[in-house]
Backbone and ligand atoms as CSV (ligand in chain L), in Angstrom:
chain,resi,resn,atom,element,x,y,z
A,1,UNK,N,N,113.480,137.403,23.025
A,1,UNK,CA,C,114.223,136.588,22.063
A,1,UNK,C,C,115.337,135.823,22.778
A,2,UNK,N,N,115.365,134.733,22.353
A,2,UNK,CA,C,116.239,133.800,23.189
A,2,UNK,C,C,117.509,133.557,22.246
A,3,UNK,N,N,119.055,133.471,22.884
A,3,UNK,CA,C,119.769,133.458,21.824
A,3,UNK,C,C,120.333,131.835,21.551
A,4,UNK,N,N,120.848,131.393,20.934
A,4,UNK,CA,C,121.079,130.301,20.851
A,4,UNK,C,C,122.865,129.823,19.594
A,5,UNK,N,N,123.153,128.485,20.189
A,5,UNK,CA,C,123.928,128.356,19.352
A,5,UNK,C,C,123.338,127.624,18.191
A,6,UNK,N,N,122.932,128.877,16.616
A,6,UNK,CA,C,122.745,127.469,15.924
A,6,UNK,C,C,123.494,127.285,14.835
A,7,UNK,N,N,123.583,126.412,14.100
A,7,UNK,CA,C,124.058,125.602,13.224
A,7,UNK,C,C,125.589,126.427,12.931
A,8,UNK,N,N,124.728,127.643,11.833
A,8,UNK,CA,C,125.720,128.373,11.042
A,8,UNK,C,C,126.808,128.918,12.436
A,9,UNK,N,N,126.465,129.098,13.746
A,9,UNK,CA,C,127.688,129.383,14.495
A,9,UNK,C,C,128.565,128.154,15.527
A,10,UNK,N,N,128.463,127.437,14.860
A,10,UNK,CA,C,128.979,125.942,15.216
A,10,UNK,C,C,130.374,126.182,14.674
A,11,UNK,N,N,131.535,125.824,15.184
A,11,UNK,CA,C,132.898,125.819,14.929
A,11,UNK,C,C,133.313,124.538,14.495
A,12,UNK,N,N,132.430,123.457,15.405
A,12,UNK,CA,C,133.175,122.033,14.866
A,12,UNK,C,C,134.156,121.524,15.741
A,13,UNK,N,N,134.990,122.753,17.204
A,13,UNK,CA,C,135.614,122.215,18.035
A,13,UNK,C,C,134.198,121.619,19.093
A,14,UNK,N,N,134.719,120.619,19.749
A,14,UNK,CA,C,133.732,120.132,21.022
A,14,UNK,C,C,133.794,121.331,22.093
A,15,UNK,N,N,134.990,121.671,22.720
A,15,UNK,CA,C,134.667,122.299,23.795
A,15,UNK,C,C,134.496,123.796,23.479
A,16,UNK,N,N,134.947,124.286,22.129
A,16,UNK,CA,C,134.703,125.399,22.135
A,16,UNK,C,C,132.830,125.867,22.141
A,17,UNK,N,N,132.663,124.881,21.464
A,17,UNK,CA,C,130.476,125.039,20.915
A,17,UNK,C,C,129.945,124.313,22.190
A,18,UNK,N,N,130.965,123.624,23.237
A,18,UNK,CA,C,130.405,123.638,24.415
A,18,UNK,C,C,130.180,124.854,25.299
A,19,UNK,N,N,130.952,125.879,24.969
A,19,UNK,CA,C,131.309,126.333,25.909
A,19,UNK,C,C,130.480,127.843,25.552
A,20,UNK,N,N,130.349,127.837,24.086
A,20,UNK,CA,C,129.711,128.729,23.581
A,20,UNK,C,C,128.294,128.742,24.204
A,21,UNK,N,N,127.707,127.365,23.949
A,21,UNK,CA,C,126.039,126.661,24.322
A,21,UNK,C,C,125.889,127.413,25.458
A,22,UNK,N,N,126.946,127.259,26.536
A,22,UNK,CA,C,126.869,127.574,27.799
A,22,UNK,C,C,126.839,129.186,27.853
A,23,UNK,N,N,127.792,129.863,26.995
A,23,UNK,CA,C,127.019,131.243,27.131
A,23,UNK,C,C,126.200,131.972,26.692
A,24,UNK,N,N,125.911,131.564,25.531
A,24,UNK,CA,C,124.435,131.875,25.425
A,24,UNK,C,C,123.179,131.708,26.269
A,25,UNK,N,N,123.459,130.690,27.151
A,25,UNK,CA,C,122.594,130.433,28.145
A,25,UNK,C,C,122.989,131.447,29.408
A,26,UNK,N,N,123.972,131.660,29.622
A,26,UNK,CA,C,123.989,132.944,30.695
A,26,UNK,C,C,123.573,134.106,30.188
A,27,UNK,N,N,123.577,134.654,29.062
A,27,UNK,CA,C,123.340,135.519,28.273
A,27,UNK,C,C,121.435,135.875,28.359
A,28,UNK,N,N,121.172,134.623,28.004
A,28,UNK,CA,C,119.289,134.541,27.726
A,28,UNK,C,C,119.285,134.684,29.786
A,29,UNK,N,N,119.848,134.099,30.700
A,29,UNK,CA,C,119.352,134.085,31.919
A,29,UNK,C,C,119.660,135.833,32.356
A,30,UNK,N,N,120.697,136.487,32.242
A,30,UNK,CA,C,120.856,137.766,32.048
A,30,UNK,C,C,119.507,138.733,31.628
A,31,UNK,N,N,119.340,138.397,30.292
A,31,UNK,CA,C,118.110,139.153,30.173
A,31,UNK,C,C,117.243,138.827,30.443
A,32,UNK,N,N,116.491,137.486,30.786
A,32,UNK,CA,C,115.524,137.300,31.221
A,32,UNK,C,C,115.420,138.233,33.233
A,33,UNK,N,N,116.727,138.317,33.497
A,33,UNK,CA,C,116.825,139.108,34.874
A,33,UNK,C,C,116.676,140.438,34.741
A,34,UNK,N,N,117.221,140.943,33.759
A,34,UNK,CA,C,116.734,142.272,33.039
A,34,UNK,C,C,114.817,142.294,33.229
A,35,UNK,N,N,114.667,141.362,32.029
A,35,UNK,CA,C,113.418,142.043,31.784
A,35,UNK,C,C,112.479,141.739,32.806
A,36,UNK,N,N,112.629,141.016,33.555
A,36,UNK,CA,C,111.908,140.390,34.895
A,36,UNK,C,C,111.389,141.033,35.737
A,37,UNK,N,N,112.569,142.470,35.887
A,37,UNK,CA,C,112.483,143.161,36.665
A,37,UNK,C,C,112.868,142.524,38.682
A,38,UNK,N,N,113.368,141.271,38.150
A,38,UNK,CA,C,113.364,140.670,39.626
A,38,UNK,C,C,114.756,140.988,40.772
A,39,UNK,N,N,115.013,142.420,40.459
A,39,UNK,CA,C,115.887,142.639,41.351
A,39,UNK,C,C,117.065,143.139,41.406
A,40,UNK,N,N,117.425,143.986,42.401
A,40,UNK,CA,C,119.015,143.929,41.329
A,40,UNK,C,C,120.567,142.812,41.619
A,41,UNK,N,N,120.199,142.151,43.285
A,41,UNK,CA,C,120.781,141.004,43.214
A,41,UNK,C,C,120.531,139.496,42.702
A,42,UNK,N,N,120.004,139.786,42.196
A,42,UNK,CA,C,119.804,138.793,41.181
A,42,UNK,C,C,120.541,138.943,39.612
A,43,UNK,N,N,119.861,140.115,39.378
A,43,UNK,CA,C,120.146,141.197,37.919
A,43,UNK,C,C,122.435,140.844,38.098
A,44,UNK,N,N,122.398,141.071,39.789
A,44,UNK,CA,C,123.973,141.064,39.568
A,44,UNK,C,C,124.768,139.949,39.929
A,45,UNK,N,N,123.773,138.637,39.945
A,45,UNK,CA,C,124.091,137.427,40.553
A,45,UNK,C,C,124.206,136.968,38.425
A,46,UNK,N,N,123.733,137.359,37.433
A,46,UNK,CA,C,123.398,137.149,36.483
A,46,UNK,C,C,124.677,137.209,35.822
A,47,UNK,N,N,125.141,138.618,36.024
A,47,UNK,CA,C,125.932,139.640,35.077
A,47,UNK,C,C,127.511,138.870,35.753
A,48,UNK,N,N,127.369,138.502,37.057
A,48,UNK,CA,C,128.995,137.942,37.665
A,48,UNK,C,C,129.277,136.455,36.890
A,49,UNK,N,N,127.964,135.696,37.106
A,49,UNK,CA,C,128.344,134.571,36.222
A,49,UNK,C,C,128.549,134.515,34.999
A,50,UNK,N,N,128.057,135.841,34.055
A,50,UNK,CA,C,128.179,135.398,32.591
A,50,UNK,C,C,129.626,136.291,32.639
A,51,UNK,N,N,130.229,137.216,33.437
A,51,UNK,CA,C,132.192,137.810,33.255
A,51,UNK,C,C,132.450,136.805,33.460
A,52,UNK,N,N,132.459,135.946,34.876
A,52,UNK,CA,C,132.922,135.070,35.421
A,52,UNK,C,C,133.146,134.361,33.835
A,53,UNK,N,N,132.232,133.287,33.743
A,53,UNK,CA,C,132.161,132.069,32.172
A,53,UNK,C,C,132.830,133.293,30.589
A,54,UNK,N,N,132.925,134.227,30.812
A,54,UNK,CA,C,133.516,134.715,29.480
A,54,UNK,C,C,134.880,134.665,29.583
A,55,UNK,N,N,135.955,135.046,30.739
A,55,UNK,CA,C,137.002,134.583,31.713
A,55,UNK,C,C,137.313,133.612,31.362
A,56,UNK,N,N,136.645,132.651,31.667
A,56,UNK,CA,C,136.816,131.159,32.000
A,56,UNK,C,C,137.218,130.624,30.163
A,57,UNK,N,N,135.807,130.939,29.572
A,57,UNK,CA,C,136.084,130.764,27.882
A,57,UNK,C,C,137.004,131.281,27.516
A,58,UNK,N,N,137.437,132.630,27.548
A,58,UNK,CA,C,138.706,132.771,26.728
A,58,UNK,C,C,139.783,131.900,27.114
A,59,UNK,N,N,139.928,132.240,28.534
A,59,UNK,CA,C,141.463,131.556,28.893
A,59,UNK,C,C,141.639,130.540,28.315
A,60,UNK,N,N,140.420,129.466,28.092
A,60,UNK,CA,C,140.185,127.966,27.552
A,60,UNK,C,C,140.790,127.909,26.002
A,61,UNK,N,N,140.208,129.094,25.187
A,61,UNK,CA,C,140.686,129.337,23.978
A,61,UNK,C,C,141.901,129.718,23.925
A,62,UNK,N,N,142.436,130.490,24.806
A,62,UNK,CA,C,144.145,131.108,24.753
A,62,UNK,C,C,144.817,129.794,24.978
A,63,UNK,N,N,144.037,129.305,25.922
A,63,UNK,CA,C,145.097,128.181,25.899
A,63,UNK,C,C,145.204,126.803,24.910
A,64,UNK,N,N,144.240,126.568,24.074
A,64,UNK,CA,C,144.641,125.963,22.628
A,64,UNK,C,C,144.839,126.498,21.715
A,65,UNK,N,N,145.014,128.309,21.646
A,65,UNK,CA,C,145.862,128.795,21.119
A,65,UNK,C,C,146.909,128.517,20.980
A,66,UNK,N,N,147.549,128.612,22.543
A,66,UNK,CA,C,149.145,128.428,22.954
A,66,UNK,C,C,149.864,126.916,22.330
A,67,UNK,N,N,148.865,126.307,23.013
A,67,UNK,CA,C,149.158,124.807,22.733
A,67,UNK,C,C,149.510,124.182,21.018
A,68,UNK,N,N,148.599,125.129,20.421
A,68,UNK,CA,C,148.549,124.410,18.930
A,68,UNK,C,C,149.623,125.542,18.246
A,69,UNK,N,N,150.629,126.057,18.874
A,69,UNK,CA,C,150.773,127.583,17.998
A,69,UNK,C,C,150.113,128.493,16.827
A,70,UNK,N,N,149.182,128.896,17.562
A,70,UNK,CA,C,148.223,129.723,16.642
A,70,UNK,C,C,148.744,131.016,15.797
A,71,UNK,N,N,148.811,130.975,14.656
A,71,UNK,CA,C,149.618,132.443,14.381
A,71,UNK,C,C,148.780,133.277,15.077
A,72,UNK,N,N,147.458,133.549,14.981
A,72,UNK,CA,C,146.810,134.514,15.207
A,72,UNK,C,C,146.182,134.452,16.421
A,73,UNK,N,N,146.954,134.470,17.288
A,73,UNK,CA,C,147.075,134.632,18.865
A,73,UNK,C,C,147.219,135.428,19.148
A,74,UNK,N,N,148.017,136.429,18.833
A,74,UNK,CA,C,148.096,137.850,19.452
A,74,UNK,C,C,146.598,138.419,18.987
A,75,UNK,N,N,146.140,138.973,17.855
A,75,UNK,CA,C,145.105,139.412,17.820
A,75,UNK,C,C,143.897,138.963,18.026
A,76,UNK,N,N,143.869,137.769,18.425
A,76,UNK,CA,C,142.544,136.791,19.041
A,76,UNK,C,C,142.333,137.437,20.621
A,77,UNK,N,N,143.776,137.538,21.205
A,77,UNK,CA,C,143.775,137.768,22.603
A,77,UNK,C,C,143.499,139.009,22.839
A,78,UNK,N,N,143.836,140.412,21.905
A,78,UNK,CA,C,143.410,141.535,21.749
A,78,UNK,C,C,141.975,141.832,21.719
A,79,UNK,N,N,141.483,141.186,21.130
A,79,UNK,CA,C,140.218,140.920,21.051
A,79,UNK,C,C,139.009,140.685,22.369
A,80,UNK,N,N,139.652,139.563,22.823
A,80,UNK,CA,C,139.412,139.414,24.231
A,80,UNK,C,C,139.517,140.079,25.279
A,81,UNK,N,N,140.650,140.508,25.412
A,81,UNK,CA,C,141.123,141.806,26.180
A,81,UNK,C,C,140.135,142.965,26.531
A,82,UNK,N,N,139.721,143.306,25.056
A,82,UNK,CA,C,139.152,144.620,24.694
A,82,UNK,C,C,137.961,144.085,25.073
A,83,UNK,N,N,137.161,142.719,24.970
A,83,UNK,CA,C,135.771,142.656,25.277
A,83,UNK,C,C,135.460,142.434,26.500
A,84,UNK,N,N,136.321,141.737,27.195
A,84,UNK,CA,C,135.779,141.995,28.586
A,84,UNK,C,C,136.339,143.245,29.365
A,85,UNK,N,N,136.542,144.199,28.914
A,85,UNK,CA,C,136.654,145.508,29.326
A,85,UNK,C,C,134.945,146.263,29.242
A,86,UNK,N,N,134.927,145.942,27.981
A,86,UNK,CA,C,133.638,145.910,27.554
A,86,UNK,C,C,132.505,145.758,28.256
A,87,UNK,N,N,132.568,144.225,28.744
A,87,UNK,CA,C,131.171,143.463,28.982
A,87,UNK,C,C,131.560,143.774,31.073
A,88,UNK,N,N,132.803,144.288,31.200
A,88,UNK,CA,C,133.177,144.676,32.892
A,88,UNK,C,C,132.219,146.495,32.670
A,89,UNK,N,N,132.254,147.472,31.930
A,89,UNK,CA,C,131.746,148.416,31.796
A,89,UNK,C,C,130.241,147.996,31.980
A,90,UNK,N,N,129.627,147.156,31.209
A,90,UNK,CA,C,128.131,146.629,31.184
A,90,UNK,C,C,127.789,146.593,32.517
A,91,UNK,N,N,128.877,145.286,33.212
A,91,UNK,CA,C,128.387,144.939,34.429
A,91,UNK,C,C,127.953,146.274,35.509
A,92,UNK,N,N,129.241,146.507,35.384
A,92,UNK,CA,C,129.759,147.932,36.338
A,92,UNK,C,C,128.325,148.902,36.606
A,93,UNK,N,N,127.635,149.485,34.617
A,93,UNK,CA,C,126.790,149.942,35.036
A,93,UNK,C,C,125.555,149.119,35.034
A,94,UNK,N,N,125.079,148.428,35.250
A,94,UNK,CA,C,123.807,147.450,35.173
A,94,UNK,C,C,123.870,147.682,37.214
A,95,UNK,N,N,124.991,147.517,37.920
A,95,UNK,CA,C,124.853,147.213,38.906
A,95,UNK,C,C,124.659,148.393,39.907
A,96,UNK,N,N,125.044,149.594,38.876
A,96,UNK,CA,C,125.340,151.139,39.697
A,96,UNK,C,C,123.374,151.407,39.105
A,97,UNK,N,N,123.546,151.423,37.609
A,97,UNK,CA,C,122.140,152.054,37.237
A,97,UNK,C,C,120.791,151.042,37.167
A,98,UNK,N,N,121.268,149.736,37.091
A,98,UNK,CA,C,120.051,148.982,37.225
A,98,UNK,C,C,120.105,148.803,35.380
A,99,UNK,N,N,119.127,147.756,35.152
A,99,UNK,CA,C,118.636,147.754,33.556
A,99,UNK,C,C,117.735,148.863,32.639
A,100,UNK,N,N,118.911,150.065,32.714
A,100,UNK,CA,C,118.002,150.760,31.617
A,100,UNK,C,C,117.984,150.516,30.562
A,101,UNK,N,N,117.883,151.400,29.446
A,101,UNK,CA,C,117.404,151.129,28.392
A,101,UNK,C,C,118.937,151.323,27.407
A,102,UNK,N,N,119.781,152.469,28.263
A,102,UNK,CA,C,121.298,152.895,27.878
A,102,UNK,C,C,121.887,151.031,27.770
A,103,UNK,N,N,121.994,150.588,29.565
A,103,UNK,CA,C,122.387,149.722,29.298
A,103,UNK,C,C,122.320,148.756,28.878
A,104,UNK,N,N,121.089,148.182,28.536
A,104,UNK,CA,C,120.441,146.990,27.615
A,104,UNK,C,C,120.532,147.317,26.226
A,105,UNK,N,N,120.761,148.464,25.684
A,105,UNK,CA,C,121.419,148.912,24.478
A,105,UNK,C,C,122.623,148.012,24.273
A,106,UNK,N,N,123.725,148.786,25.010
A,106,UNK,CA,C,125.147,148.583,25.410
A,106,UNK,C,C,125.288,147.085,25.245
A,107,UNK,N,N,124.611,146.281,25.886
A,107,UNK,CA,C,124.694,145.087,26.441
A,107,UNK,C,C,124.348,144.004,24.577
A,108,UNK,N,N,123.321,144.369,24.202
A,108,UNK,CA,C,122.628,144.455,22.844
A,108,UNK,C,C,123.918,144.344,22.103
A,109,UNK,N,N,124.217,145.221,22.118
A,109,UNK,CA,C,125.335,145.457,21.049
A,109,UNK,C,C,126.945,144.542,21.135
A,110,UNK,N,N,127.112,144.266,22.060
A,110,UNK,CA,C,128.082,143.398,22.621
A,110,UNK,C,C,127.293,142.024,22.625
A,111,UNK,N,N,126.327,141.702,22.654
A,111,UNK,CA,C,125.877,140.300,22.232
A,111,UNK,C,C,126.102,140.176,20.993
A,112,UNK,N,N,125.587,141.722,19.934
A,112,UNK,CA,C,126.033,141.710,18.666
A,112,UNK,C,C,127.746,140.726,18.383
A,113,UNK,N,N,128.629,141.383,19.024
A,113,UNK,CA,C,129.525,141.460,18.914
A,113,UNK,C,C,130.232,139.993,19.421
A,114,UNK,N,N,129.682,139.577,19.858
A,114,UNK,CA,C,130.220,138.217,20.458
A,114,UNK,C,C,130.218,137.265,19.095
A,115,UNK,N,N,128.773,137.490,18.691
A,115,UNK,CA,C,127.845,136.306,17.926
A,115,UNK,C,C,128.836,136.553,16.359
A,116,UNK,N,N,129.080,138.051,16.499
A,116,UNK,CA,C,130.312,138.215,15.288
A,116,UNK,C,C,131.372,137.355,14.903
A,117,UNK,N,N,132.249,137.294,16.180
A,117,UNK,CA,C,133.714,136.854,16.776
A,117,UNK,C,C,133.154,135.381,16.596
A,118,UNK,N,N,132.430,134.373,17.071
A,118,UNK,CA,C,132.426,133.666,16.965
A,118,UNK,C,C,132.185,132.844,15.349
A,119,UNK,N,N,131.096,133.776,14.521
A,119,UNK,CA,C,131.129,133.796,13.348
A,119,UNK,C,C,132.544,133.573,12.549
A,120,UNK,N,N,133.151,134.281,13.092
A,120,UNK,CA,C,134.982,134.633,12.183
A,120,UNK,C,C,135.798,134.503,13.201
A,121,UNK,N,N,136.335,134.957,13.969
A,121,UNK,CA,C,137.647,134.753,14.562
A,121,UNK,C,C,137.393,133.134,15.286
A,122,UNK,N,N,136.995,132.812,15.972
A,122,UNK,CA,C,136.196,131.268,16.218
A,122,UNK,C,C,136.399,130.575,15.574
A,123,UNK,N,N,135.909,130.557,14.222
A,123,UNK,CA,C,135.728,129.053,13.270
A,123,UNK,C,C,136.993,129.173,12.494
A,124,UNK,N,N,137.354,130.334,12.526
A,124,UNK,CA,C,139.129,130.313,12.057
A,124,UNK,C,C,139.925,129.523,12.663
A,125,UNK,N,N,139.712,129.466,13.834
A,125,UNK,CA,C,140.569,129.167,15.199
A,125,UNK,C,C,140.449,127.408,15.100
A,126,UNK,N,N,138.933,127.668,15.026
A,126,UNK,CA,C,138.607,125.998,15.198
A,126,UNK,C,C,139.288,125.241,13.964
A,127,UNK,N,N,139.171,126.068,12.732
A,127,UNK,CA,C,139.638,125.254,11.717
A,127,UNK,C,C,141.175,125.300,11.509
A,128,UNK,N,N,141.778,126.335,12.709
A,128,UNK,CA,C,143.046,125.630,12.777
A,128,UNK,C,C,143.685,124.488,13.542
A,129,UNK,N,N,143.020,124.642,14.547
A,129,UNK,CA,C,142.823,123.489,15.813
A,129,UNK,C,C,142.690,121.749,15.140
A,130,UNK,N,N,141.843,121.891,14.153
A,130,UNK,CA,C,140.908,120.619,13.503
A,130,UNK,C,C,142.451,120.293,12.786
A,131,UNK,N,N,143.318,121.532,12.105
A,131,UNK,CA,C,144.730,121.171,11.019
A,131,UNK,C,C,145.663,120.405,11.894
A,132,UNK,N,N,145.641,120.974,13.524
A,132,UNK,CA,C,146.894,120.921,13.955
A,132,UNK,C,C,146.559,119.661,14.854
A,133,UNK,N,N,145.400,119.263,15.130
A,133,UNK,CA,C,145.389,117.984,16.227
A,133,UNK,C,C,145.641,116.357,14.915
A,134,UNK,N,N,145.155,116.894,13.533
A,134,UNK,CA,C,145.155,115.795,12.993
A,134,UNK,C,C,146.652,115.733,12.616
L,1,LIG,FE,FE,137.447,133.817,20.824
């Protein structure tokens, strides 16, 4: 199953549903390295670029947080915090145990969890962004 950005998780900011597009696509290249079975530097050439781009996305979001004074900045960033702790545990074991079934669970469930956040804390964000640039 391939994941994708569609419609209903569209925010309406440009760079944020850019940036989203883009991880979902590290996400589908991730498991496709999973299920491939093609290796485990590869498997961990996968897992560095999609921390790496989740890094990269938040900071992007904290920082039109900052910029637009977001009330709900502190708990947006909590949020963040807590998930790439998260998705650093994934990596950590994907790279010690390889793609089992524990960690493609794990991993599962934190895709859950992304596709959530972006659902709600995201389009909140965006639709404050959309108040404060006009
Ligand atoms: Fe976010």
């Amino acid at each position: 199953m391939k994941y994708e950005l569609t419609k209903d998780l569209e925010t309406g900011n440009q760079l944020i549903d850019a940036e989203h597009r883009q991880l979902f696509v590290a996400i589908n290249n991730l498991m496709d390295a999973c299920a491939q079975g093609k290796g485990r530097d590869h498997v961990a050439h996968t897992t560095k670029f999609l921390s790496d781009y989740v890094s990269k996305h938040f900071a992007d979001e904290e920082r039109l947080q900052m910029q637009s004074k977001y009330p709900d900045l502190h708990a947006h960033k909590q949020f963040h915090e807590k998930y790439k702790q998260e998705l650093a545990q994934i990596v950590n074991d994907l790279n010690t145990s390889g793609p089992t079934l524990a960690v493609l669970n794990h991993l599962n469930i934190a895709i859950g969890t992304i596709v959530t956040h972006i659902h709600t804390m995201d389009k909140k964000l965006a639709m404050h962004l959309k108040k404060a640039i006009a």
